[in-house]
C-alpha positions in Angstrom: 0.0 0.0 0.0 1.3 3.1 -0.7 2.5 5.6 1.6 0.0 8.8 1.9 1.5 11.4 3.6 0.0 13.3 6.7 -0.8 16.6 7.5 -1.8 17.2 11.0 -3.5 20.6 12.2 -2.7 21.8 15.5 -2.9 24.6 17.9 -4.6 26.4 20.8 -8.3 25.4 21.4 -10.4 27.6 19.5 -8.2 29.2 16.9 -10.6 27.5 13.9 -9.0 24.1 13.8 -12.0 22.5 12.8 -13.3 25.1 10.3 -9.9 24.8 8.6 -10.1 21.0 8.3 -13.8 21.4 7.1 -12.9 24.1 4.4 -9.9 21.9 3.0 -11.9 18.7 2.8 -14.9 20.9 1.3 -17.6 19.6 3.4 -18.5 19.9 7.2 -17.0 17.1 9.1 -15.8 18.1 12.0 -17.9 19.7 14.4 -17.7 23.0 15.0 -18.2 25.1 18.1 -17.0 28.5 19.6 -16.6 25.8 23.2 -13.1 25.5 23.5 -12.8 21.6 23.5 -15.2 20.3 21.0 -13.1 18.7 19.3 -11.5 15.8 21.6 -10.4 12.9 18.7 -8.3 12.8 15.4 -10.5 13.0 12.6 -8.8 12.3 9.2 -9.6 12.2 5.4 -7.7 11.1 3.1 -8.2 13.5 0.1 -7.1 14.8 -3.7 -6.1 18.0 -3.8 -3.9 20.0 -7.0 -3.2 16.3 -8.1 -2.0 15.2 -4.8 -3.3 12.7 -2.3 -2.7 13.1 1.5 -4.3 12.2 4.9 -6.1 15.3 6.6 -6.2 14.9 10.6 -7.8 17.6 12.9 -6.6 17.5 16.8 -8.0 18.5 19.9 -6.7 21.8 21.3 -3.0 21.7 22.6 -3.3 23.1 26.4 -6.6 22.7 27.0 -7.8 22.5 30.2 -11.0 20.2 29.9 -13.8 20.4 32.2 -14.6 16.4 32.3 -10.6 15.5 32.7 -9.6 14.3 29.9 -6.7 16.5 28.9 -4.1 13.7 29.4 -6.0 11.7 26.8 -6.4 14.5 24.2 -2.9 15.5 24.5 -1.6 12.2 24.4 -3.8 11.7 21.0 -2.0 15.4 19.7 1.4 13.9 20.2 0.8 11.0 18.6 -0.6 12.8 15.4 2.5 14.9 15.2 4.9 11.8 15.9 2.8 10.5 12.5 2.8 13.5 10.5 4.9 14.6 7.4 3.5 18.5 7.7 2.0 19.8 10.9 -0.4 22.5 10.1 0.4 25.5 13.3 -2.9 27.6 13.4 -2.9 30.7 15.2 -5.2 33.3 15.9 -5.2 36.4 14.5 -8.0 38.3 16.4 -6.6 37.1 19.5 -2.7 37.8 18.6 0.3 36.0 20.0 0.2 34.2 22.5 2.2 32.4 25.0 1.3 29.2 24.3 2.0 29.6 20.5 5.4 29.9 21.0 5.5 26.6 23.6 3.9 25.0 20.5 6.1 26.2 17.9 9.4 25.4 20.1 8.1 21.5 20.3 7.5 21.6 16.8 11.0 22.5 15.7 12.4 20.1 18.6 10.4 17.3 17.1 12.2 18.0 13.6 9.0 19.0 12.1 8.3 20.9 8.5 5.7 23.5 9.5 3.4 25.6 7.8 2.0 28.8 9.8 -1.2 29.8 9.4 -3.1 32.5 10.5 -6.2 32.0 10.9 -9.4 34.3 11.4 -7.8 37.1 8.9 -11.6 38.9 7.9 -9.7 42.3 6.9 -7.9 41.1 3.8 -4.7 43.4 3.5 -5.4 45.1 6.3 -5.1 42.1 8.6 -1.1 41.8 7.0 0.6 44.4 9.6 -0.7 42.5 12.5 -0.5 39.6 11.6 3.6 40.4 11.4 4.1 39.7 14.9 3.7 36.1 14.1 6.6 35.8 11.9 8.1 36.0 15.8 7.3 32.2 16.1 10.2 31.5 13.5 8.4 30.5 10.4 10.2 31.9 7.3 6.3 32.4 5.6 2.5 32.5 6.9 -0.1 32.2 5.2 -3.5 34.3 6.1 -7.2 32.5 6.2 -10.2 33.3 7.3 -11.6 29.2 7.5 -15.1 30.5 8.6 -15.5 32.2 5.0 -13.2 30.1 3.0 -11.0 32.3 2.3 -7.1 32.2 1.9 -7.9 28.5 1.4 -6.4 27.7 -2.4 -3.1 29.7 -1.6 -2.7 27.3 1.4 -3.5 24.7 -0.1 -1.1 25.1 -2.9 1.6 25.8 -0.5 0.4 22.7 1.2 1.2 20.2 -1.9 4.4 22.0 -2.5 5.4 20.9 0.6 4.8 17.3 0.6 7.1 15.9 -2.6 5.8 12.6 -1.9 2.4 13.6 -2.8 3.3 14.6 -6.3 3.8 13.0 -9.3 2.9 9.6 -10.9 -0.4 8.7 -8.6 -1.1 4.9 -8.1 -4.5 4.3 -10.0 -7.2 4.4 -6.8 -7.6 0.8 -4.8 -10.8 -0.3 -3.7 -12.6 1.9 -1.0 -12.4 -0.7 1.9 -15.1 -1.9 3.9 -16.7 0.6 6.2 -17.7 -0.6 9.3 -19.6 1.8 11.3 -19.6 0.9 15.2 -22.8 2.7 16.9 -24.7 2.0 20.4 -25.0 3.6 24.1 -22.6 6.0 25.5 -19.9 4.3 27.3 -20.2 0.9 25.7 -16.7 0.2 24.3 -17.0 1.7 20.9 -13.9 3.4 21.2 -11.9 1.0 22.8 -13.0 -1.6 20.3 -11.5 1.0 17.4 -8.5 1.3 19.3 -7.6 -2.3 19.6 -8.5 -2.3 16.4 -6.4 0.1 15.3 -3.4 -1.0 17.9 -3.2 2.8 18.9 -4.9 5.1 20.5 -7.0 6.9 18.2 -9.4 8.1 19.5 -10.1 9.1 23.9 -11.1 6.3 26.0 -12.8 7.4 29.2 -15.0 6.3 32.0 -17.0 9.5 31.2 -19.9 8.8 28.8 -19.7 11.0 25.8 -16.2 11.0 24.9 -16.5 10.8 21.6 -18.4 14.0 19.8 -17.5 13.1 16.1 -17.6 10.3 13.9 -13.7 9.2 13.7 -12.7 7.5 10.7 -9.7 5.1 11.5 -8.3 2.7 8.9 -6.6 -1.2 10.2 -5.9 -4.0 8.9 -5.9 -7.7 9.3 -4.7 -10.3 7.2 -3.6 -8.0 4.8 -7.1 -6.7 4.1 -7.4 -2.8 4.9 -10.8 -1.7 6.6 -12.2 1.6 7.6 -13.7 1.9 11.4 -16.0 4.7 11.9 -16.1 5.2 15.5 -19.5 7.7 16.6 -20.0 9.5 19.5 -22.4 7.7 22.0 -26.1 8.1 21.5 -28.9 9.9 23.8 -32.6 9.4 23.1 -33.6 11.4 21.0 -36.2 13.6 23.1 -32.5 14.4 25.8 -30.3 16.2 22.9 -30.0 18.9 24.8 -27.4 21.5 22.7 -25.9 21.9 19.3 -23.3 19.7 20.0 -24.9 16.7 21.4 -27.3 17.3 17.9 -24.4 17.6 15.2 -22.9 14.3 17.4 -26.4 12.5 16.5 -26.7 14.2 12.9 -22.9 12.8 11.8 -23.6 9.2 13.8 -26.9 8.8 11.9 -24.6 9.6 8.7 -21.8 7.4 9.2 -25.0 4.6 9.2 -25.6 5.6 5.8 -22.4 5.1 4.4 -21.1 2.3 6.4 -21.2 -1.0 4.1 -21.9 -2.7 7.7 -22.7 -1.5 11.4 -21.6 -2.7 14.3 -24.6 -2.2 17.3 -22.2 -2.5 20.5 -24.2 -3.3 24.1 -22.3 -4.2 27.2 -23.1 -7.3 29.4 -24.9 -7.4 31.5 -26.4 -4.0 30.7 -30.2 -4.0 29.8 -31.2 -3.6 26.6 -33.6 -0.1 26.3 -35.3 1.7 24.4 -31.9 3.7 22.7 -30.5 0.0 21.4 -33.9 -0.6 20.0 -34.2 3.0 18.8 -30.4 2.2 17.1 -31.7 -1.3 15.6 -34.7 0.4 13.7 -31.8 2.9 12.0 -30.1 0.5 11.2 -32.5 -1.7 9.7 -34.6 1.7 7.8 -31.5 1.8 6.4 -31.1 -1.8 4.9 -27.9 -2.1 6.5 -26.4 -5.8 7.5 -25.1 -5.6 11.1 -23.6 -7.9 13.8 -24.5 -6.9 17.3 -21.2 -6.9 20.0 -21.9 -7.8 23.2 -18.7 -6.1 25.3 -17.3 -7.7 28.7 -19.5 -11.1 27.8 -16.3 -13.0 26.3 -15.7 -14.2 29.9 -19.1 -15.3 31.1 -20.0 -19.2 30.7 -21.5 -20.6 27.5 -24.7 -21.0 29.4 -24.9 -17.4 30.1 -24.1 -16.4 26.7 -26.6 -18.5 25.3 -29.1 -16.6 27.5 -28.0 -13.4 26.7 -27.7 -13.4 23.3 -31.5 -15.4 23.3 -32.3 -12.0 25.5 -30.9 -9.5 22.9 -33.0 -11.3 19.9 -36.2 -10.9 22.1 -35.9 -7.3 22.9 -34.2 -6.9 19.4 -36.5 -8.5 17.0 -35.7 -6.3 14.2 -32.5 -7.7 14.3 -33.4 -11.6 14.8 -31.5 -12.7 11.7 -28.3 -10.8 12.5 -25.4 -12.4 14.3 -24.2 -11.6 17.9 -20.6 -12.0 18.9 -19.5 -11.7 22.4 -16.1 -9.6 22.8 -13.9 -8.1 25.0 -12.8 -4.4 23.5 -10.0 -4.2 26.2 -8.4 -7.5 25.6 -9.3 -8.0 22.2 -10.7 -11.4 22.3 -13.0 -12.8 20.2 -12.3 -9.2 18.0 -10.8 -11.2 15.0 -14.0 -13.1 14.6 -16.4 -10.2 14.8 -14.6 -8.5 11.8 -14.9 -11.9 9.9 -18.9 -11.7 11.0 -18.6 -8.3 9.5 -17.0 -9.2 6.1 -19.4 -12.2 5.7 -22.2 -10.0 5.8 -20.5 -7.7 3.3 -20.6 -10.7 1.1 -23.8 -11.7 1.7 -25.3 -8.4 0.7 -23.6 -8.5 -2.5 -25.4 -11.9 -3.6 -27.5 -11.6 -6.4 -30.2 -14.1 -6.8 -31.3 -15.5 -10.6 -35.1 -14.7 -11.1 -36.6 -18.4 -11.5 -35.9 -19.2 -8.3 -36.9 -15.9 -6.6 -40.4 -16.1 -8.2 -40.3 -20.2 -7.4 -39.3 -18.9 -3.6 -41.6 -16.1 -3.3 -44.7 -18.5 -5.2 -44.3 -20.5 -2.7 -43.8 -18.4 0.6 -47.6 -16.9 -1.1 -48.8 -20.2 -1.0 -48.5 -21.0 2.6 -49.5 -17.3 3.0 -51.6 -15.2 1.1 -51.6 -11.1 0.5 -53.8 -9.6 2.9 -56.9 -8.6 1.2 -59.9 -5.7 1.7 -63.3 -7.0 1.6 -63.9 -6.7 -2.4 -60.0 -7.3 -3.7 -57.2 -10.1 -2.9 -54.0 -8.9 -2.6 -51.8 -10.6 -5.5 -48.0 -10.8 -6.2 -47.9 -11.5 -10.1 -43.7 -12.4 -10.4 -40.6 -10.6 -8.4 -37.0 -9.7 -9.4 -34.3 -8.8 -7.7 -32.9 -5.4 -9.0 -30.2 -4.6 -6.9 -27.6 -5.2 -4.3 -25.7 -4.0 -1.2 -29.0 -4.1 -0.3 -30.7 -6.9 -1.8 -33.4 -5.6 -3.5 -36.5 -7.2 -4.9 -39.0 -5.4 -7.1 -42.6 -7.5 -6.1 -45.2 -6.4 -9.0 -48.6 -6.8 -7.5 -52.1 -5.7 -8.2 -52.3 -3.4 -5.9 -49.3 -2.4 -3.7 -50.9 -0.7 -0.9 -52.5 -4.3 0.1 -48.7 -5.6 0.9 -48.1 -4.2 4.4 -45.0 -4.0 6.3 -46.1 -7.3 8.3 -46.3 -9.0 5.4 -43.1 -7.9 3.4 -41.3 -9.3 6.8 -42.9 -12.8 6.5 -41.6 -12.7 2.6 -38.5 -11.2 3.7 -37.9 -14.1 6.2 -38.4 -16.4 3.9 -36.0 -15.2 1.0 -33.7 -15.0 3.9 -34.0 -18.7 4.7 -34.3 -19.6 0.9 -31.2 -17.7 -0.8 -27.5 -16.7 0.4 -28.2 -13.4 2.4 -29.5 -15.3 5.8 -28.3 -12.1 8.1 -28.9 -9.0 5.6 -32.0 -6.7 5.5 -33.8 -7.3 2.1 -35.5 -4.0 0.7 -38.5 -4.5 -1.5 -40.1 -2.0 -4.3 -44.0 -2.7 -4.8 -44.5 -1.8 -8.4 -48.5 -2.1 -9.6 -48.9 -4.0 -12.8 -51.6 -2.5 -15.1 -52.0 -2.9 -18.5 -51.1 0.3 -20.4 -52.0 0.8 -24.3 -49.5 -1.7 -25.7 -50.7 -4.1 -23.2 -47.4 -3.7 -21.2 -46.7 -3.7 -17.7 -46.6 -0.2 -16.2 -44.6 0.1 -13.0 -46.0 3.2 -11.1 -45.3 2.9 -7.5 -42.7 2.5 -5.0 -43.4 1.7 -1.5 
């Protein structure tokens, strides 16, 4: 695999970090907050800018003093970012001027042997923000360059001076490997999640604490095992929906519902012998709306006796029955154990949703799960289900042309999605179906006209 060089962003809490990281990757994906602190993990992308393809990685604020203690871990998380990286990014703020603790920053920087570019950050005045932003050439940087993130601007000339710095990333590019798998891991506050992605990831990515709600963003981290490379989404722990109390805790829930979406499979982590409520239940139905194959992880149950496994995974698929067909592994996110079998789960089901089933024996499967049990029907029409076909995959996806569509009701597309399930070779994946109405049009052909 070929190197991709990294360029970590540093500073001070709250000198635009985040908005700098969101204006060179061109979307919002790290949450941003005037609360010094928001941002407590690395996030990275890996993206293609002036022909040149690096790793993007946003930090936590060096010095911050952090209300729920966790400056040690965010810190620890900074060093190992700059340790990693082939540019360091030193933000600074203009509005706010020199400071102290830029020039700690910058003195570590050059003791660490890093190339650096300065920028300064918050520059709204165009030329007239260039005389005060002089005193920063004090930090011993031989050029600056001047942003304001917040209105993207300054951004090309940094970025250009950005590539030029990284030789590495020039040239020649590698034609673009597969996008590996992305597996999303989602549940409860305080479950594991991130201590799952850091064993995982056999670092420490992202802040592991006792206090729930470590995690604010969705983390992207990339592994491997067995010489297959994977993607780990880590997402900040879930409240109910009804307790999202501020913006924070909202853009937490908005980004975690995302990385769903665009996860090829989802991990929905609960801890033993925790009960499971009305958020795992709340998770499931996300998850499943959202056709996406998942393996439930049952944290700290690794040690408990088969019986008690047994019991508790029967437990999980009673108060989980939108999930009955997926598969539940017990783990341990501390130790490890059993982790090298729930990412084998994981690619399994990314298999599984890429199977493609050959029309005959759809139509024979779903002719015959309508035998044992017919459409529902209104008083003056049956419900009928003339022939089906599967149309797509990654999800499944079977078109059902029917008489009339809204007869087949969500009850009744799980009994035929059951069946296809135990029929074909997607046994753990949600199956999405498209009604279509049949009607005969003025050729006499069949005139698909609506999707449920």
């Amino acid at each position: 695999m070929a190197h991709v060089p990294s360029v970590v962003i540093v500073g001070r809490p709250n000198v635009g970090k985040s908005s700098l990281f969101n204006a060179i990757c061109r979307e919002r994906v790290a949450i941003v907050e005037p609360t010094p602190g928001v941002t407590r993990d690395r996030i990275s992308r890996v993206i293609e800018r002036n022909g040149a393809r690096f790793e993007l990685v946003d930090t936590g604020g060096i010095g911050l003093h952090d209300s729920e203690a966790l400056a040690d871990h965010i810190q620890a998380q900074i060093a190992v970012a700059i340790e990693q990286a082939d540019l360091v990014l030193l933000v600074v703020d203009l509005r706010a001027g020199r400071q102290p603790f830029d020039s700690e920053i910058a003195n570590a920087l050059r003791a660490a042997g890093k190339d650096v570019l300065l920028v300064v950050n918050k520059a709204d005045g165009g030329r007239n923000d260039e005389p005060p932003a002089a005193e920063f050439y004090a930090l011993g940087f031989p050029s600056m360059s001047l942003t304001s993130a917040e209105h993207r601007r300054g951004i090309r000339p940094l970025i250009e001076k950005l590539v030029a710095a990284l030789p590495e990333a020039r040239g020649p590019q590698e034609p673009p490997a597969e996008e590996p798998m992305r597996i999303a891991f989602v549940g409860r506050r305080n479950v594991g999640k991130s201590s799952l992605v850091n064993c995982l990831a056999q670092e420490p990515r992202v802040v592991v604490s006792e206090i729930p709600g470590t995690t604010r963003d969705s983390v992207d981290v990339r592994f491997q095992i067995d010489g297959l490379t994977f993607t780990a989404i880590d997402t900040a722990g879930l409240r109910r929906r009804k307790q999202v109390k501020d913006s924070i805790d909202f853009y937490s829930t908005a980004r975690t519902e995302a990385a769903v979406r665009r996860a090829d499979v989802v991990v929905l982590m609960v801890e033993a012998p925790m009960e499971v409520g009305r958020l795992d239940k709340q998770l499931a139905e996300d998850i499943v709306n959202q056709y996406k194959p998942c393996v439930v992880a049952v944290n700290k149950m690794d040690l408990a006796p088969q019986s008690g496994r047994e019991e508790f995974v029967r437990y999980i698929h009673d108060r989980l029955p939108m999930l009955a067909f997926a598969p539940v592994v017990c783990i341990s996110a501390t130790t490890g154990r059993n982790v090298p079998h729930l990412i084998e789960a994981a690619q399994a089901l990314h298999e599984q949703a890429a199977v493609r089933v050959p029309t005959g024996p759809l139509n024979r499967a779903v002719q015959e799960a309508v035998g044992r049990r017919p459409p529902p029907r209104t008083p003056s029409r049956f419900g009928r289900i003339y022939y089906a076909t599967q149309v797509g995959v990654r999800p499944p996806t079977v078109a059902l042309f029917t008489n009339e569509p809204r007869l087949i009701d969500d009850v009744y597309l799980r009994y035929l999605g059951n069946r296809l399930r135990a029929e074909f070779a997607f046994s753990a994946i949600p199956i999405r179906f498209l009604l279509r109405s049949r009607r005969s049009g003025p050729a006499g052909k069949d005139v698909p006209d609506h999707d449920d």
